[in-house]
Every structure is written in structure tokens, then in C-alpha cells.
PAZADO-750228 format. One record per residue (C-alpha): residue number from 1; residue in three letters; x, y, z. Coordinates in steps of 0.02 Angstrom, whole numbers, always signed. Each point is the difference from the previous one (the first is absolute). Layout:
{bati NUM ala {X Y Z}};
...
END
This chain:
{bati 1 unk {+0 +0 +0}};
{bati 2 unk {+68 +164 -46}};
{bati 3 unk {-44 +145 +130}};
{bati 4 unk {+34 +193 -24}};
{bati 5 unk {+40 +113 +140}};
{bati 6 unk {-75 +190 -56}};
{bati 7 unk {-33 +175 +65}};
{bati 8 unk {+47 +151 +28}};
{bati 9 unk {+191 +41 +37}};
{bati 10 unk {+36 -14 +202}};
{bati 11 unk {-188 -98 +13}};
{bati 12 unk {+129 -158 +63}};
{bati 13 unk {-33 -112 -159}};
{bati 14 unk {+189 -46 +12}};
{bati 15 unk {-16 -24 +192}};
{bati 16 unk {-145 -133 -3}};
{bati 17 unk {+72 -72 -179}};
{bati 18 unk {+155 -62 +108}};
{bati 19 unk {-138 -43 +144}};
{bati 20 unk {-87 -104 -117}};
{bati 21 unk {+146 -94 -78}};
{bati 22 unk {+83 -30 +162}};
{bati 23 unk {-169 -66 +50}};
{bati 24 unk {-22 -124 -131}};
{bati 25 unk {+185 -57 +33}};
{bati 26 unk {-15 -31 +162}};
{bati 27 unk {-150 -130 -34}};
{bati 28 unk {+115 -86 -136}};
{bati 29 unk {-99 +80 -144}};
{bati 30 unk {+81 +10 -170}};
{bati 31 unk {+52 +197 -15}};
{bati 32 unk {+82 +106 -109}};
{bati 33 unk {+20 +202 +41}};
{bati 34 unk {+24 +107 -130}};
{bati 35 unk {+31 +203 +36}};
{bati 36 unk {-49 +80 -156}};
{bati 37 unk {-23 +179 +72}};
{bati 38 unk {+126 +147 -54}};
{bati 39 unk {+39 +4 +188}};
{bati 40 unk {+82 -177 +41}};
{bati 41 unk {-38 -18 +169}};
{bati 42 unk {-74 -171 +38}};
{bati 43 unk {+179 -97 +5}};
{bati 44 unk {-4 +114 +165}};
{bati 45 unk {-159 -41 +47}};
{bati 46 unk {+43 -182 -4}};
{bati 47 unk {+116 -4 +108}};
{bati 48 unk {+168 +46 -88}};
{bati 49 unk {+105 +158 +46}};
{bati 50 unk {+33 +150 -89}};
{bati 51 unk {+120 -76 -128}};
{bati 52 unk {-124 -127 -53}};
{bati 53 unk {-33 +34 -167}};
{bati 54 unk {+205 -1 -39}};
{bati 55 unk {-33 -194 +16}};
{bati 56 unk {-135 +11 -128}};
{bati 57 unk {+30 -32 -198}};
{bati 58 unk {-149 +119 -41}};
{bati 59 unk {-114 -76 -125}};
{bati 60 unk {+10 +157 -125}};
{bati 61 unk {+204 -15 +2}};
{bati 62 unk {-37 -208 -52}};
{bati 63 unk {-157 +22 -118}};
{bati 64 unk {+111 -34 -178}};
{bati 65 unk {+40 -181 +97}};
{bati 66 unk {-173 -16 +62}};
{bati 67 unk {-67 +26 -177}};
{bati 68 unk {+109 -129 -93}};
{bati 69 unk {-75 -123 +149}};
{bati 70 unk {-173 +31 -8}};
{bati 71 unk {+15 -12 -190}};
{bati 72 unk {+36 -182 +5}};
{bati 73 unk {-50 -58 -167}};
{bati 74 unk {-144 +90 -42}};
{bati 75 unk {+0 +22 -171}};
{bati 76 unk {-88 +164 -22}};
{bati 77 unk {+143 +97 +81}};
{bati 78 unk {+145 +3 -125}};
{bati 79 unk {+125 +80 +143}};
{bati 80 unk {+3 +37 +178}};
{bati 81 unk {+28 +185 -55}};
{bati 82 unk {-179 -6 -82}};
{bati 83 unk {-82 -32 +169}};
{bati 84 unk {-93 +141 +84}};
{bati 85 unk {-51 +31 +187}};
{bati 86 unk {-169 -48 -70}};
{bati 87 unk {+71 -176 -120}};
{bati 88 unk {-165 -139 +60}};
{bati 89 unk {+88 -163 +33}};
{bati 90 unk {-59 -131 -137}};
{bati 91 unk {+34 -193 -62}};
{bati 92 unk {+172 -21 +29}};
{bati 93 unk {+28 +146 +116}};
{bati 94 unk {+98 -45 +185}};
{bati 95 unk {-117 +31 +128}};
{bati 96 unk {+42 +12 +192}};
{bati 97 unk {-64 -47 +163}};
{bati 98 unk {-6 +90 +181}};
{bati 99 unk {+128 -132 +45}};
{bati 100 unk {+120 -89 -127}};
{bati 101 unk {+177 +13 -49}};
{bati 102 unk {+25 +115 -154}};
{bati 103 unk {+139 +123 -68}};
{bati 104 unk {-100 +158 +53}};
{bati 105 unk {-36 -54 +173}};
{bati 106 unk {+177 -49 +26}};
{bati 107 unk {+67 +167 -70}};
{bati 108 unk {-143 +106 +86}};
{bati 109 unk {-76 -70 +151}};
{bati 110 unk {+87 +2 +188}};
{bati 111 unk {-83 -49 +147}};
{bati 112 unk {-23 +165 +127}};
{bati 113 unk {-119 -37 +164}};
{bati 114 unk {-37 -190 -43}};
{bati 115 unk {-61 +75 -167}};
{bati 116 unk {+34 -41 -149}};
{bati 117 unk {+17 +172 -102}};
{bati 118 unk {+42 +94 -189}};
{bati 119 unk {+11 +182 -37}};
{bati 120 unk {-18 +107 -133}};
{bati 121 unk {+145 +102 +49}};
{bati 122 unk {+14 +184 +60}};
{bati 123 unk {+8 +131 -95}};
{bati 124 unk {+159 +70 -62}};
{bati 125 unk {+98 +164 -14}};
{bati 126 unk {+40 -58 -192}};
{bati 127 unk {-200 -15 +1}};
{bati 128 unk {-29 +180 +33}};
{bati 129 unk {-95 +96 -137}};
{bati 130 unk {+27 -149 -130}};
{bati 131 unk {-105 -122 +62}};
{bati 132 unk {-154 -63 +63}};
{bati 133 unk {-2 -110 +148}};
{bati 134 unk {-126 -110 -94}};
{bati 135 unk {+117 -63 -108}};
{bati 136 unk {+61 -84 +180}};
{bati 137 unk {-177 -51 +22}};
{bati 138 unk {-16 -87 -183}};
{bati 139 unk {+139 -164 +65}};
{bati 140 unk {-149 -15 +146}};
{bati 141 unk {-143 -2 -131}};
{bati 142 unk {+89 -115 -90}};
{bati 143 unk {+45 -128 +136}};
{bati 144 unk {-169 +6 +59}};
{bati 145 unk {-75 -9 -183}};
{bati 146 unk {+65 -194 -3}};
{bati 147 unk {-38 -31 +195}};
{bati 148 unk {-80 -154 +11}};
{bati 149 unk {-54 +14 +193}};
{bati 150 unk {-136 -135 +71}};
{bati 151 unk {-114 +27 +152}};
{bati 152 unk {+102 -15 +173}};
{bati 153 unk {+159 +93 -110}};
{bati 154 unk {+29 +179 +14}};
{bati 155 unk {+81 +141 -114}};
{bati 156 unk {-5 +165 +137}};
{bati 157 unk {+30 +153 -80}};
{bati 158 unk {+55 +172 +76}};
{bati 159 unk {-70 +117 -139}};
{bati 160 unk {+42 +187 -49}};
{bati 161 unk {-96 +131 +97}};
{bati 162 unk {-177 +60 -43}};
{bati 163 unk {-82 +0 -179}};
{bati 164 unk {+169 -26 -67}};
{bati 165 unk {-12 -204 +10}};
{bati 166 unk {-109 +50 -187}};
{bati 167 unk {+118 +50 -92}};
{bati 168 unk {+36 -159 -81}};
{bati 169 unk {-118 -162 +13}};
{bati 170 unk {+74 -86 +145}};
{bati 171 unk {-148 +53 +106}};
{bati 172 unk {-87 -145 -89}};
{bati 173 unk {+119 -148 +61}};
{bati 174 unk {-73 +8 +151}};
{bati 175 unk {-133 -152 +74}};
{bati 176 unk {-23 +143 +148}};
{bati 177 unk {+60 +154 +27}};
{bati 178 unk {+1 +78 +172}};
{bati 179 unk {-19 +204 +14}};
{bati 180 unk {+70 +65 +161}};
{bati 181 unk {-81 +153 +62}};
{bati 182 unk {+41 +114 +137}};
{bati 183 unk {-185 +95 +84}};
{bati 184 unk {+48 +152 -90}};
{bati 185 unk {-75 +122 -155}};
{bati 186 unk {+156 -38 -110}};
{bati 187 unk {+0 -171 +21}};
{bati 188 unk {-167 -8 -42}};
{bati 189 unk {+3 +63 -136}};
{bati 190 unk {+150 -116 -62}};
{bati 191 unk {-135 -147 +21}};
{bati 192 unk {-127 +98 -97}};
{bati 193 unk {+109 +25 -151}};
{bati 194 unk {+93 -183 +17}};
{bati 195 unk {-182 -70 +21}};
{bati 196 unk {-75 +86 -138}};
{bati 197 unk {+141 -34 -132}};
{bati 198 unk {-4 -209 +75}};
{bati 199 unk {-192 -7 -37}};
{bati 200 unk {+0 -9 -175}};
{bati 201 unk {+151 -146 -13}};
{bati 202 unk {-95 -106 +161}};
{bati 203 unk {+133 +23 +131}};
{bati 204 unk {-35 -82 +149}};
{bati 205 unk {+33 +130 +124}};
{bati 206 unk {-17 +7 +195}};
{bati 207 unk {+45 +145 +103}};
{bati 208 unk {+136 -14 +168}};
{bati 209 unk {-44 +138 +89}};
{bati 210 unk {+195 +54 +98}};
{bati 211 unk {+33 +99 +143}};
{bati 212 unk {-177 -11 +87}};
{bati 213 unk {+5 +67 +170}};
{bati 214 unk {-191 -8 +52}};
{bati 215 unk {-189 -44 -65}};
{bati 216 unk {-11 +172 -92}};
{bati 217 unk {+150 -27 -112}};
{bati 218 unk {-103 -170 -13}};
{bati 219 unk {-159 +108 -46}};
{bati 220 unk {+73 +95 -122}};
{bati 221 unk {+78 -140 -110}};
{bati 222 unk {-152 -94 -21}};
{bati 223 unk {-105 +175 -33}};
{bati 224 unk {+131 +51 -154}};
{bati 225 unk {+68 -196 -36}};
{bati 226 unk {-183 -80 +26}};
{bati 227 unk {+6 -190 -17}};
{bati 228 unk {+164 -17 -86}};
{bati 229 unk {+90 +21 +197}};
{bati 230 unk {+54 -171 +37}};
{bati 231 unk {+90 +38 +162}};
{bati 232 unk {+124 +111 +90}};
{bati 233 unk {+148 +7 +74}};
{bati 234 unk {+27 +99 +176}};
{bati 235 unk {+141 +125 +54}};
{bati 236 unk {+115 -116 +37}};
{bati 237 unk {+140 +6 +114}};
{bati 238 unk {+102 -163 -58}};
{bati 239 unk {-9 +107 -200}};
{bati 240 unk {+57 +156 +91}};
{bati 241 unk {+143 -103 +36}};
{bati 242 unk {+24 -78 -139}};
{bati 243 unk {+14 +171 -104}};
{bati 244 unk {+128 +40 +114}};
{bati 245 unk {+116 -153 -48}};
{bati 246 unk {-53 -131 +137}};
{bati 247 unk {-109 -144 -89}};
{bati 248 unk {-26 -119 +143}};
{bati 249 unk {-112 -158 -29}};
{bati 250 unk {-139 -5 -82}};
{bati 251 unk {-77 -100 +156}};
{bati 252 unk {+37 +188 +91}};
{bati 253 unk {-146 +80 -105}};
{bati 254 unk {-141 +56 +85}};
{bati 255 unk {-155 -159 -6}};
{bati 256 unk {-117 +127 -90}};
{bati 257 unk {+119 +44 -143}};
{bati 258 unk {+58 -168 -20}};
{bati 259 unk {-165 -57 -16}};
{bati 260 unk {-11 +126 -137}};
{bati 261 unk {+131 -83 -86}};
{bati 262 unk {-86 -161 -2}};
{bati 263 unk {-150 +70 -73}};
{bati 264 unk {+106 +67 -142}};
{bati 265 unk {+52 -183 -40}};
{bati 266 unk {-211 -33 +33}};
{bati 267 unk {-22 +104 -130}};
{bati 268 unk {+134 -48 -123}};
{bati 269 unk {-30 -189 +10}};
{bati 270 unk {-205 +36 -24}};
{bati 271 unk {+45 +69 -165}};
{bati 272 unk {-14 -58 -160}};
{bati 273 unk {+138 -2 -136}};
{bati 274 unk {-78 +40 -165}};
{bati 275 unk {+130 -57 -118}};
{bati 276 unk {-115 +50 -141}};
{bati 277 unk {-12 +167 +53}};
{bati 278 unk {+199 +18 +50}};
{bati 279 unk {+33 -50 -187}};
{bati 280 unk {-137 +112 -83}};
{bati 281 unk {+87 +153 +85}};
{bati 282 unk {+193 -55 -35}};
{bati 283 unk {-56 -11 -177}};
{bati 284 unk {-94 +163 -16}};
{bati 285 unk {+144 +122 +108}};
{bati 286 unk {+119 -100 -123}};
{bati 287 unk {-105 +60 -163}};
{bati 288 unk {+0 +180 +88}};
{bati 289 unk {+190 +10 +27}};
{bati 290 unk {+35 -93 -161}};
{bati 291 unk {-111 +152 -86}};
{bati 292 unk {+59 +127 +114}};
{bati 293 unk {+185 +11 -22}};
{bati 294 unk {+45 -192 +15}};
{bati 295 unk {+11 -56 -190}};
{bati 296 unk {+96 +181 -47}};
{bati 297 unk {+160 -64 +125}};
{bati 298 unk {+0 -190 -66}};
{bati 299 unk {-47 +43 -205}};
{bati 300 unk {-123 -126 -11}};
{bati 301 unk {-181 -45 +64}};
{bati 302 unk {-3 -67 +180}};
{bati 303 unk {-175 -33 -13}};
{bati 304 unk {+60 -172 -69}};
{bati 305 unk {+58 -39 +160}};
{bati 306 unk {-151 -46 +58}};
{bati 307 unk {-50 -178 -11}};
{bati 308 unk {-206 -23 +4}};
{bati 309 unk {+3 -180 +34}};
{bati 310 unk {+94 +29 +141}};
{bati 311 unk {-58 +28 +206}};
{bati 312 unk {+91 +9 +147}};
{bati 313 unk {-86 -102 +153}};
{bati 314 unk {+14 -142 +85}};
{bati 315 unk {-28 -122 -179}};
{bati 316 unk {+175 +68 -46}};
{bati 317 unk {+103 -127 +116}};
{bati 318 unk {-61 -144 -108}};
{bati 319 unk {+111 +40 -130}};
{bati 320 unk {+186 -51 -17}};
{bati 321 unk {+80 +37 +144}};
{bati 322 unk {+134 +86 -145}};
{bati 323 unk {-109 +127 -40}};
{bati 324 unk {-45 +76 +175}};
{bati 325 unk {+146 -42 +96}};
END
């Protein structure tokens, strides 16, 4: 299952993204963490000091290597250099699970906190005024594009602050995507405008309200978020802690908010995966790009790319174990 962490910068997505992932660990849950905001702060988080990240191959720095992988033999992608951030895996692409041995996760993924975790990579003085911190972003659309995740397997996924998470269609990868939102106008109104563009592409969203010292903060979330408030998380002195560089246990949490946490993996494991939608949406964000600006860098139609007898889901793993391995 792949789960989004959302909201409005400071709301403490990246906070309960590492909360969440630590929980899962700690019941022996499959997990991968992923921190694809601009601001890489969930190796911290986790568990790991300040020089974290220096242990870290970033995903953006590896993404020519983690092209020619996912690749694998499918014959509608002449080169690795013709994939995009957007390329749908097809017959004879490599696919990958939450927990396997493969080139990427070798290269990419250290363990920080008892978690498993990948990052996009910070960004750069050499990035400054030349480029776009999406083009970071694009190696995590693409991983997750040929994710093949079951029930009881989980993808968490620290994503960039506010509305931002739409410019590009990795906001659709998502079985569940979890909008954290302080008791405050501004972040608010970041759930109105993330709610409003996820409506039309069926997000399934639920609303973590952060930060909630008493029954009015309560009162106000469910008066602005209505039904979509799935639970909340109060002022917490074991966070406060954390924040300041002390991550203790996760058994040291206070009951209430790690009872929170368990109703986040409630939630997760009562949704669905709808493979059919997950491929509709890689294949139309991939005609967009393609149309967009996509077929002017590679000099040729990456519309092709697409294979239509092809699906992602579950059905996939009775092919040769060549093919998605």
C-alpha cells in the first residue's frame, strides 16, 4: 500500500510520516520511507543525526541507473535515456517490491530508526535558479510508477509542502493519502485547495488533525474539514523532544497518539488498491508530459511507451519471474 503524507509546510506531515513508518517497523511490517519534500528532513525524524542524509545515495543523483533497471526488456523503450519521470512500466519492464534485493535499493536505501528509507536528495547550490526540484521528484514517480506493493506492504511517503505535491502526477500513486492539518485558517485552507484538486482524480484522502491542545481545536476541524477528519494527534511532549534531537522509543509515546498511529494503519489496510485506476492515471500524466514538453527532449513520440494490454496489480507476479524481478 502506498500512503502520502500532505499539508501545509510546519503542519508536522514529516513528523507523523517518520511516526508512521517507525510504527509499522516496529510490528514487523514491510516498509519503505521515502522523503520526497524539497526540505529533507525525515532521515532526522527517523532517528538518524544531522549528517544523515551524507549516508544517503539520493535517488535523483542514481535515476540514469535506475532507468536502465526498470527498463528491463521492455521493448517499447529503445534506451534508458528515452524514459521519463512519467515512462508506465509494461511487458517486459523490471518491477519492484517493498522488500527484495535490487540494484536501486542497494545503491539508495539505508536503514535510519529500524526503517528502511530512500531520498530524493536535497537541493543544491548548483540547483539554484536552473532547476526545478521536481526533476528530483520525477526518480520517485518513477520508482513508484513500477511499485508492485500488496496489502500488509507499505510505500510511506514524506511529500513536498502544500498544493505543490500537483505539480506532476505522483499525487495519483497513492492507495491513501493522509493530509495533516494544524486547527488553524491557513491550514485550512491548504486542505480546501489539496481536497478540491484530489476530487476530480478519486484520491482517497483523510485528514490528521496535528497539534490539538483541547475540544475546540477539535470543533473547529470537523466544522471546516467535515467528515474527511479521521483523527488527531495531541501536543505532544515525547515530539517536542524529538524535534529537539532526542527520539526515544516509540513505546515512550503518549497511549492516545499511539493509538492514532494504529488507526492510520486501520485505515490503510481497509483500503482498496485499484490497480485499474493506478494504471489509467500513469498512462494519462504520461500522454500529458509526453505532449507537454516530453517528446521535444527525446525527438520522438513517447506516447508509444504505453502498452494497453498491460496492468499493474497483483495478476502481474504470475509472469516470469525475469520480467518483474
Amino acid at each position: 500500500m502506498k500512503v502520502a503524507f500532505v499539508g501545509k509546510g510546519g503542519s508536522g506531515k514529516t513528523t507523523l510520516a517518520a511516526l508512521f513508518a517507525r510504527h509499522l517497523a516496529g510490528q514487523e511490517r514491510p516498509v519503505l520511507a521515502i522523503d520526497a519534500d524539497i526540505n529533507q528532513h525525515l532521515a532526522v525524524a527517523l532517528g538518524g543525526d544531522a549528517h544523515a542524509l551524507a549516508g544517503l545515495t539520493p535517488l535523483g543523483e542514481h535515476l540514469p541507473a535506475i532507468k536502465e533497471y526498470l527498463r528491463g526488456g521492455n521493448p517499447r523503450i529503445g534506451t534508458a535515456t528515452q524514459m521519463v519521470k512519467t515512462t508506465p512500466p509494461g511487458r517486459g519492464s523490471r518491477l519492484v517490491r517493498v522488500v527484495e534485493e535490487n540494484p536501486v535499493y542497494a545503491a539508495c536505501v539505508r536503514r535510519l530508526g529500524g526503517v528502511r528509507m530512500a531520498a530524493t536528495g536535497e537541493f543544491s547550490a548548483e540547483d539554484l535558479g536552473v532547476a526545478c526540484y521536481h526533476s528530483k521528484v520525477g526518480a520517485v514517480e518513477l520508482l513508484l510508477n513500477h511499485m508492485l506493493d500488496g496489502p500488509g506492504e507499505y510505500v510511506v511517503v514524506d511529500m513536498t509542502a502544500g498544493a505543490d505535491s500537483f505539480a506532476s502526477g505522483l499525487f495519483t500513486r497513492f492507495d491513501r493519502t493522509f493530509l495533516v492539518c494544524e486547527p488553524t485558517v491557513r491550514s485550512v485552507g491548504v486542505y480546501r485547495q489539496y481536497a478540491g484538486y484530489a476530487r476530480d482524480y478519486g484520491v482517497a484522502l483523510s485528514v490528521v488533525g496535528n497539534k490539538i491542545e483541547d475540544s475546540d481545536d477539535v470543533d473547529f476541524l470537523r466544522e471546516h474539514v467535515g467528515a474527511d477528519l479521521l483523527t488527531w494527534v495531541s501536543r505532544s511532549p515525547y515530539v517536542r523532544r524529538a524535534e529537539r534531537g532526542t527520539v526515544a522509543p516509540l513505546a515512550d509515546l503518549e497511549a492516545a497518539n499511539r493509538a492514532v498511529l494504529a488507526t492510520l494503519a486501520e485505515t490503510v489496510d481497509g483500503t482498496a488498491q485499484d490497480w485499474a485506476a493506478f494504471t489509467r492515471w500513469a498512462h494519462e500524466f504520461h500522454r500529458r508530459n509526453a505532449a507537454a514538453w516530453a517528446n521535444d527532449r527525446a525527438g520522438t513520440d513517447l506516447a508509444a511507451q504505453i502498452d494497453p494490454d498491460f496492468r499493474m496489480g497483483t495478476q502481474v507476479l504470475s509472469v516470469p519471474a525475469a520480467v518483474t524481478a
